[in-house]
C-alpha positions in Angstrom: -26.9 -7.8 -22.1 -23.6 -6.5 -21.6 -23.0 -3.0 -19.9 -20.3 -0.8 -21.4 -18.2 0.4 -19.2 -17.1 4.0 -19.6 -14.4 4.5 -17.0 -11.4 5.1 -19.9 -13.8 7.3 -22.3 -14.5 9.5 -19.3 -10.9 9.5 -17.8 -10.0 10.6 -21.4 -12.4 13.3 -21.0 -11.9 14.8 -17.6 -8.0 14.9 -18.9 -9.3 17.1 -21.6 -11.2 19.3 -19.9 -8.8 19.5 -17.0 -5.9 20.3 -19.5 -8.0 22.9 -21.3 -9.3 24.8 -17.7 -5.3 24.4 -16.0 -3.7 26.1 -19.4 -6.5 28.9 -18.8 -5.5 29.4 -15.8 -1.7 29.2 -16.4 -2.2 32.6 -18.5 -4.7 34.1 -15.4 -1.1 34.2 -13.3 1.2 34.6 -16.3 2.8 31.4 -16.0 4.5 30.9 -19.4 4.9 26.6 -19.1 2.1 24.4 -19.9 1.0 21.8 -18.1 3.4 19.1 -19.1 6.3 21.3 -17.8 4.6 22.0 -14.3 4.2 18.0 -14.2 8.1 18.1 -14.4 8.5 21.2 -12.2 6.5 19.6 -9.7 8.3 16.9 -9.7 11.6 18.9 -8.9 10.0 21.1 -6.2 9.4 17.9 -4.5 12.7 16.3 -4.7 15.4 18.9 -6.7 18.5 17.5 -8.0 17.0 13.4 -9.4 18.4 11.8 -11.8 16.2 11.9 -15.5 15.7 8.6 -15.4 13.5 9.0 -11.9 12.5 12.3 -13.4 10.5 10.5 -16.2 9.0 8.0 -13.2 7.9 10.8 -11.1 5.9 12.3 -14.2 5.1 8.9 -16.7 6.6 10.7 -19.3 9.2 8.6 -22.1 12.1 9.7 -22.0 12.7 11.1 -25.3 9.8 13.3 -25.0 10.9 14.0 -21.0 14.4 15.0 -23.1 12.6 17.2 -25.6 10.8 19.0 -22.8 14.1 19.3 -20.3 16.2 21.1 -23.5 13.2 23.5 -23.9 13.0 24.2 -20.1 17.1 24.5 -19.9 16.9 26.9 -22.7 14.1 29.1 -21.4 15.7 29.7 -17.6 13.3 27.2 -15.6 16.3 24.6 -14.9 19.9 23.3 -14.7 20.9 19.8 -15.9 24.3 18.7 -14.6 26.6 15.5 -14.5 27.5 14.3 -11.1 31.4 14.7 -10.3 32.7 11.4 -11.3 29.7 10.1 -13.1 29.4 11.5 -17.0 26.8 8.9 -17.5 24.3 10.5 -15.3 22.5 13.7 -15.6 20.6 15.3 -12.3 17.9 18.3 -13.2 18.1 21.3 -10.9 15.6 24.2 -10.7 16.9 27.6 -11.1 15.6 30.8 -10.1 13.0 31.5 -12.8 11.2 28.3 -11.4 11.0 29.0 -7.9 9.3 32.4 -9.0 6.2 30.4 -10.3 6.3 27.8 -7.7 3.9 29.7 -5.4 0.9 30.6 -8.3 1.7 27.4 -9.6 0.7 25.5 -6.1 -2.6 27.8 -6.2 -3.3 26.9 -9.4 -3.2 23.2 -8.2 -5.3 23.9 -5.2 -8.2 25.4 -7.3 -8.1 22.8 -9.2 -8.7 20.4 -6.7 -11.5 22.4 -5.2 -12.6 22.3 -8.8 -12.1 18.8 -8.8 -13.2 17.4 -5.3 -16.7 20.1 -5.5 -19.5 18.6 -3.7 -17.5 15.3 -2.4 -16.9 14.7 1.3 -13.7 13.5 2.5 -14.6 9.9 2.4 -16.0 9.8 -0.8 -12.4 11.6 -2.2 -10.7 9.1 -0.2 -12.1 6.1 -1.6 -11.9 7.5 -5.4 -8.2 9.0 -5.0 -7.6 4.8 -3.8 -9.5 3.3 -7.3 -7.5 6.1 -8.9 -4.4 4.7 -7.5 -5.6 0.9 -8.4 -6.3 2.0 -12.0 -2.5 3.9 -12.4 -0.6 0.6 -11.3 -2.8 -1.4 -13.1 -1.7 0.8 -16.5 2.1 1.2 -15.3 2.3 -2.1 -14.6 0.9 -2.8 -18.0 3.4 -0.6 -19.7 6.4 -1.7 -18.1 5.9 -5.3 -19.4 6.3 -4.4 -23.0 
């Protein structure tokens, strides 16, 4: 007999779950984003001023909904989206002041999480599931980049 495997069901789940605990605790320190944004404002805290096009990279989000979400974000204060001088093909995404102002709960929010996440697992263990996580991503964007 056959086992089912469960890995994708419980993936699925965790996301859930996560999602549903991280927007909790978004309103605890009166961070008005959801999660989707943070992905993006993470993204710029590392690295400010990249192109949209490595924007959507950095997060896995398509670029029309990555668009959506930037316009929304321009309009409420959290960033800056400006052409290159020389280059009107190109847009680069800037934080602005507003975001910077989060950036600090936002970061603690992250490291609860993953004390949260990582309860009860010994440095090893995370090591050796963060590195199957890692195998499981490029096998799915890998996947997804061949349609």
């Amino acid at each position: 007999m056959k086992v089912a495997r469960k890995g994708g069901f419980l993936i699925s789940r965790i996301h859930q779950i996560s999602g549903r605990i991280f927007s909790k605790k978004l309103k605890e320190y009166n961070i008005k984003i959801n999660p989707g944004q943070g992905r993006i404002l993470f993204a710029l805290w590392e690295q400010d001023g990249i192109s949209i096009r490595d924007l959507a990279k950095r997060t896995s989000l398509g670029k029309s909904t990555l668009s959506a979400m930037l316009k929304r974000m321009r309009n409420d204060g959290y960033l800056k989206i400006e052409h290159p001088v020389g280059n009107e093909r190109k847009k680069l995404v800037y934080v602005l002041e507003r975001s910077k102002e989060i950036e600090a709960g936002y970061q603690q929010i992250s490291a609860e999480m993953n004390a949260l996440y990582y309860k009860g697992f010994k440095n090893a263990e995370i090591d050796e599931f963060e590195a199957y996580l890692e195998r499981l991503f490029t096998n799915l964007r890998k996947s997804s980049e061949e349609k």
